[in-house]
MIBAZA-699708 format. One record per residue (C-alpha): residue number from 1; x, y negated, z negated. Coordinates in Angstrom, 3 decimals. Last residue first. Layout:
<nodes>
 num       px       py       pz
 NUM        X        Y        Z
...
</nodes>
This chain:
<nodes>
 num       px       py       pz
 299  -32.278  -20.901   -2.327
 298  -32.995  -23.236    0.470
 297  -29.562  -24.706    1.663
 296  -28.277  -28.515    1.339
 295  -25.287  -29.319    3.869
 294  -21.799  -29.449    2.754
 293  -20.049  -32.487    3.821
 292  -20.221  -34.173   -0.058
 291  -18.026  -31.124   -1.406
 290  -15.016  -31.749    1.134
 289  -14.004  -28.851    3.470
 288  -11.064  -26.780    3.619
 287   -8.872  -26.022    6.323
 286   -5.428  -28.227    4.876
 285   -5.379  -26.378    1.719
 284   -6.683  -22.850    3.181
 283   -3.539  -23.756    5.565
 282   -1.112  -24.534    2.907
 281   -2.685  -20.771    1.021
 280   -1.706  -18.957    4.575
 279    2.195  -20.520    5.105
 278    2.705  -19.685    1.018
 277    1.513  -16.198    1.807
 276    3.785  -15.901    4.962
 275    7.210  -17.813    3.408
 274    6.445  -14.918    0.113
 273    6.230  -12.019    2.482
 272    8.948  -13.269    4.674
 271   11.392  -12.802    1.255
 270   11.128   -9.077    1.402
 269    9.051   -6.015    0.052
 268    9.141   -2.395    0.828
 267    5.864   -0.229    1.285
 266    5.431    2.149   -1.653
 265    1.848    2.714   -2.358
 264    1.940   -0.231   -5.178
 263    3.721   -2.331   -2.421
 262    0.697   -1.602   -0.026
 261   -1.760   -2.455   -2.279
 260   -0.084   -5.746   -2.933
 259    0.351   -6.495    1.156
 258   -3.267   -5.565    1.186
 257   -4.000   -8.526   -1.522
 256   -1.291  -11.311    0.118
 255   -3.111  -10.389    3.793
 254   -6.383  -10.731    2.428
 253   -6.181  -14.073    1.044
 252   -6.173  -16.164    4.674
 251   -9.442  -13.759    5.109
 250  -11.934  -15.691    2.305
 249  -10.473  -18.982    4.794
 248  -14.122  -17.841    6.786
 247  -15.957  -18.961    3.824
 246  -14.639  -22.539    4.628
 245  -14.972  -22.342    8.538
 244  -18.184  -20.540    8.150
 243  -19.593  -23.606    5.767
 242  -20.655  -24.082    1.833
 241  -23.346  -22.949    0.240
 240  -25.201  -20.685    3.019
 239  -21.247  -18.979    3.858
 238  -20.690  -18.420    0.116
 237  -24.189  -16.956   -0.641
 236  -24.104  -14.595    2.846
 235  -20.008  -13.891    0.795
 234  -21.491  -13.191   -2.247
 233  -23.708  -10.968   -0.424
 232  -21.545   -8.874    1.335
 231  -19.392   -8.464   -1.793
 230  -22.208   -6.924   -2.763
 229  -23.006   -3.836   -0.597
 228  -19.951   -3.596    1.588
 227  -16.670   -3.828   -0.663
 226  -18.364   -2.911   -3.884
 225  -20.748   -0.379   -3.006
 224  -19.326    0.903    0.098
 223  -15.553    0.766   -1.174
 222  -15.820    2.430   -4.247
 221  -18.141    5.148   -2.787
 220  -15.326    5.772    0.048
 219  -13.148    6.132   -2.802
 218  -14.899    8.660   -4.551
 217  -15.507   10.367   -0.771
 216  -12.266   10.429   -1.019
 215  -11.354   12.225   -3.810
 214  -14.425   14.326   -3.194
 213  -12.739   15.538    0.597
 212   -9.491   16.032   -1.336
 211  -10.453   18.239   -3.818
 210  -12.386   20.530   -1.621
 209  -16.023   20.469   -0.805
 208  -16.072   20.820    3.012
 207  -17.938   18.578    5.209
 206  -19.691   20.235    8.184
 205  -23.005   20.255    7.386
 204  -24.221   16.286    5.622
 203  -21.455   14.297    7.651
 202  -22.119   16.210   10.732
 201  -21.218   13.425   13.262
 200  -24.885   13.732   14.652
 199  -26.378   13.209   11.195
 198  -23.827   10.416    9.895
 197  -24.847    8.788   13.022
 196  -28.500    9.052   12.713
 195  -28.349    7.572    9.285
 194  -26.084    4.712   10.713
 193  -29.274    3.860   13.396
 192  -31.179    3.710   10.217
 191  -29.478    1.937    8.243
 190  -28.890   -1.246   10.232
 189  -32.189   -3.027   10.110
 188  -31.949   -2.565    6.251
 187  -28.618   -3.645    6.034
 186  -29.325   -7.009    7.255
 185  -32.351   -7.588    5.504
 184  -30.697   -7.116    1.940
 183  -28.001   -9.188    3.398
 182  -30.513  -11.941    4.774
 181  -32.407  -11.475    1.367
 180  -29.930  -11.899   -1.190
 179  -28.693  -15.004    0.862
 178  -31.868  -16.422    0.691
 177  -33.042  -17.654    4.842
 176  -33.083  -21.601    5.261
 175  -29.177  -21.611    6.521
 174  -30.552  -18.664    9.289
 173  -29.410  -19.786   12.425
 172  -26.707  -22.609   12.291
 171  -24.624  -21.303    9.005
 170  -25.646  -17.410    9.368
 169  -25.008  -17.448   13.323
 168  -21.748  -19.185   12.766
 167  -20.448  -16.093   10.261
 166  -21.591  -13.781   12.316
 165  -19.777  -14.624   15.321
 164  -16.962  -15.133   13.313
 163  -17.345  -11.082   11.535
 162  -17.267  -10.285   15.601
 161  -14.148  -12.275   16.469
 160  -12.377  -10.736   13.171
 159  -14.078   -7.142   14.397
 158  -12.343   -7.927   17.775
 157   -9.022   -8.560   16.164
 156   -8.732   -5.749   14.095
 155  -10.022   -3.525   17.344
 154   -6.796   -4.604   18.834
 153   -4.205   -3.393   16.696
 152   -5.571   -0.118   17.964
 151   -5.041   -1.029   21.573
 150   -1.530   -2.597   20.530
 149   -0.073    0.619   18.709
 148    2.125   -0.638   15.938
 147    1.186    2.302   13.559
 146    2.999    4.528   16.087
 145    5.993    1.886   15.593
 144    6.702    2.789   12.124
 143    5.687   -0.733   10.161
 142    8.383   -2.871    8.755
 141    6.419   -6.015    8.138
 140    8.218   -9.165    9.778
 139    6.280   -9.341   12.944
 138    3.103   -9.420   10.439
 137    3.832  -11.166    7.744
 136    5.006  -14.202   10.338
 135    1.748  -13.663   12.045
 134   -0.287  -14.223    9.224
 133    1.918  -16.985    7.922
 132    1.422  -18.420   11.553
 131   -2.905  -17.642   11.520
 130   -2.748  -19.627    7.976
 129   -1.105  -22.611    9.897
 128   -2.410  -22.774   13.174
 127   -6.188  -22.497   10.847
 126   -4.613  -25.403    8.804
 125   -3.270  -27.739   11.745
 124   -7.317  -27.216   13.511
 123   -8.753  -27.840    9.731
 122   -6.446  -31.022    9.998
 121   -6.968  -32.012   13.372
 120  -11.157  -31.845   12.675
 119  -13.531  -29.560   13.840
 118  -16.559  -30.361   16.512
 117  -18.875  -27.398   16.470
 116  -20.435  -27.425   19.680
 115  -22.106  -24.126   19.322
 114  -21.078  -21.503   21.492
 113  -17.946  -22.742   22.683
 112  -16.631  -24.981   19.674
 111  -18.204  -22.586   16.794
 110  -16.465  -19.479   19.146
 109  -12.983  -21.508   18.266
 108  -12.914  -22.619   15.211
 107  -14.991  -19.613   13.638
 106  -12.156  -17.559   15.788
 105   -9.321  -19.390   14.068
 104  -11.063  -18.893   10.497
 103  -11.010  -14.841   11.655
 102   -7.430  -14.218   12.150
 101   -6.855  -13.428    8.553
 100   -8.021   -9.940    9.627
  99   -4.571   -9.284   11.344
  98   -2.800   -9.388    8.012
  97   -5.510   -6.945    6.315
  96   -5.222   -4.790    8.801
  95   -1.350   -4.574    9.059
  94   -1.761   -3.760    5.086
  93   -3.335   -0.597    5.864
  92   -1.490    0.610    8.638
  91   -2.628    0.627   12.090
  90   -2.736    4.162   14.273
  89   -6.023    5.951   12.281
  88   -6.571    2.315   11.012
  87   -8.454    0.975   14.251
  86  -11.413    3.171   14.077
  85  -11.737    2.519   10.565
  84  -11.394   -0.672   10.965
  83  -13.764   -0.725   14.282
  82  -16.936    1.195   12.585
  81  -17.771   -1.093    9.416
  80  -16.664   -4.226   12.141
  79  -19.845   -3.305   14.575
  78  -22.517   -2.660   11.830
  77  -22.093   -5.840    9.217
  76  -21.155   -8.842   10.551
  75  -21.711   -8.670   14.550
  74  -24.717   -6.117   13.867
  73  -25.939   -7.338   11.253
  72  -25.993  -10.964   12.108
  71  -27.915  -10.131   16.005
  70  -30.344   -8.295   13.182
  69  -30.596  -11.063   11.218
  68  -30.864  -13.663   14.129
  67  -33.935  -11.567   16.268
  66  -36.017  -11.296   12.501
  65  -35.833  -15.215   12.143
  64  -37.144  -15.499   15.647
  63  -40.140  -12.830   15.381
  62  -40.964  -14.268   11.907
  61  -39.739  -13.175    8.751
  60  -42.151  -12.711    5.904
  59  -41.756   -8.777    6.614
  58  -38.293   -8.866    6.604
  57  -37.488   -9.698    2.938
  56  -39.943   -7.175    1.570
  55  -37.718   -4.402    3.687
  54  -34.905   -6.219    2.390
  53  -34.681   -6.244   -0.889
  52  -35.589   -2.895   -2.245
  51  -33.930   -1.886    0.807
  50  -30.349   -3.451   -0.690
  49  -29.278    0.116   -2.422
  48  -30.617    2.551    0.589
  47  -29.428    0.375    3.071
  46  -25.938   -0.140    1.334
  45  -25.978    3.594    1.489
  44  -26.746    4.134    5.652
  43  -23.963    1.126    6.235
  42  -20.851    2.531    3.797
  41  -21.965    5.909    5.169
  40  -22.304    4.947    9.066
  39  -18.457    3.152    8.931
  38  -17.230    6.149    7.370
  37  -18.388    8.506    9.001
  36  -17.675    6.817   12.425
  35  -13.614    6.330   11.255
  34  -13.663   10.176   10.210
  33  -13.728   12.041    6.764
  32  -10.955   13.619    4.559
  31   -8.328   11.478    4.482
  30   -9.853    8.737    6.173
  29  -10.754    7.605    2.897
  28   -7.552    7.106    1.547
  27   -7.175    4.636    4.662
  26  -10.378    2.873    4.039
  25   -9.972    2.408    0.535
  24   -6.348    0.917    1.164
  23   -7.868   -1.416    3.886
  22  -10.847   -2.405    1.874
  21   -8.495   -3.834   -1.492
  20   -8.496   -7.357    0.450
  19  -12.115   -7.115    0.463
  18  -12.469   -7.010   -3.170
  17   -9.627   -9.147   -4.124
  16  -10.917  -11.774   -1.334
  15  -14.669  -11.490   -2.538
  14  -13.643  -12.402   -5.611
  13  -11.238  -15.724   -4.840
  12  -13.698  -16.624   -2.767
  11  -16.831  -16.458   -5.132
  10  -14.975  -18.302   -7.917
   9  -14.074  -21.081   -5.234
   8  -17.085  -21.619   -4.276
   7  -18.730  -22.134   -7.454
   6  -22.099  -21.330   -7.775
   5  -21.610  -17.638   -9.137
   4  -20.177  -19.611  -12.604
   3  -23.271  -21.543  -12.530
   2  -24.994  -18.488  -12.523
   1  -22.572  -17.031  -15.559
</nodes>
């Protein structure tokens, strides 16, 4: 079974079912509670499960290592938790998950700017590619046009840019930290500043215990633990092992698992779903990285 947890492409081919079933989670969860309770409760608990972890963890680190986990929390683990949400009380479910894909093309990009990441023309062709099928499932998925709205469709695309951030930081900043411990670190930063959120937003007074508020706080349970706590570690393990650009590609997947969900809650289904997907797994092809270019990490 470790070796199994070794392979890369094991780990994104989980982490892509679990986060591709987020968006549904998310939107049956703002059923009953709101986009900042939500993103504070899916921080505040992985806290509470990963401090075991990371409060340990973030003693050893020093001053620098400490100032690059908590930058990585915030980009990849604080900021995004609050924007979906945020963004799906006007974007569908499965519009989310399309627009996420659009995170390997900012890895391409802010890695160029902020690092001097050189890529090369075929990962460049295979990001154009995957972000095209993404596009293509998007113009082509009948969405009302109040779930269309551009400002909300927006936040998507600033918590991709922030998850690339994140994603670049891990690979250039922190390769020599664990991968258990940067996301057990992570979350513990973050959990406090949630806690106070979920207090202020009156998560623990004002919450009414009716059917539908336990329905979804069962799914925002679902989604915290699996979705947040460890697929946020098998994807810290998949960044450390392999590269952003590569662990980035996790989000070509989402689209084809939201689009799924959405069929199974009712959405209709044509042939531009099938040209998208097969437009996003050619560009995880082309965007992928040979095992010999992978760089050594301390486990």
């Amino acid at each position: 079974m470790g070796k199994l947890f070794e392979n890369r492409w094991f780990l994104l081919i989980v982490i892509a079912l679990t986060w591709g079933s987020s968006f549904i989670l998310i939107k049956k969860s703002l059923l009953a509670f709101s986009p900042f309770q939500i993103g504070a409760f899916r921080v505040a608990i992985s806290g509470i499960i990963l401090a075991y972890i990371g409060i340990p963890a973030l003693r050893k680190m020093d001053k620098k290592t400490l100032f690059w986990v908590t930058l990585t929390g915030f980009f990849g683990n604080f900021l995004p938790m609050f924007l979906f949400p945020l963004a799906q009380t006007r974007v569908s479910s499965s519009l989310a998950g399309i627009l996420d894909s659009l995170v390997p093309v900012f890895v391409l990009v802010c890695g160029f700017l902020f690092f001097g990441i050189k890529s090369k023309g075929l990962q460049v062709l295979g990001a154009i590619l995957g972000f095209a099928g993404a596009a293509m499932l998007m113009h082509f998925s009948e969405t009302k046009s109040e779930e269309s709205n551009l400002l909300y469709a927006s936040l998507v695309v600033l918590a991709t840019a922030s998850y690339a951030v994140a994603a670049l930081i891990i690979k250039e900043r922190l390769y020599h930290v664990r991968s258990m411990d940067l996301s057990g670190g992570v979350f513990s930063i973050w959990m406090f500043p949630s806690f106070l959120i979920l207090i202020f937003s009156g998560f623990f007074t004002d919450i009414e215990s009716t059917p539908q508020v336990w329905e979804s706080l069962g799914y925002l349970s679902i989604l915290t633990v699996m979705g947040t706590s460890i697929a946020i570690m098998l994807y810290y393990k998949l960044i450390q092992n392999t590269t952003p650009v590569f662990a980035s590609t996790v989000t070509y997947l989402l689209p084809l698992i939201a689009v799924i969900w959405g069929l199974l809650d009712g959405e209709s289904f044509s042939i531009w779903y099938v040209i998208g997907g097969l437009l996003i797994l050619c560009g995880i092809y082309l965007i992928r990285e040979k095992k010999k270019d992978i760089k050594p990490v301390a486990r």
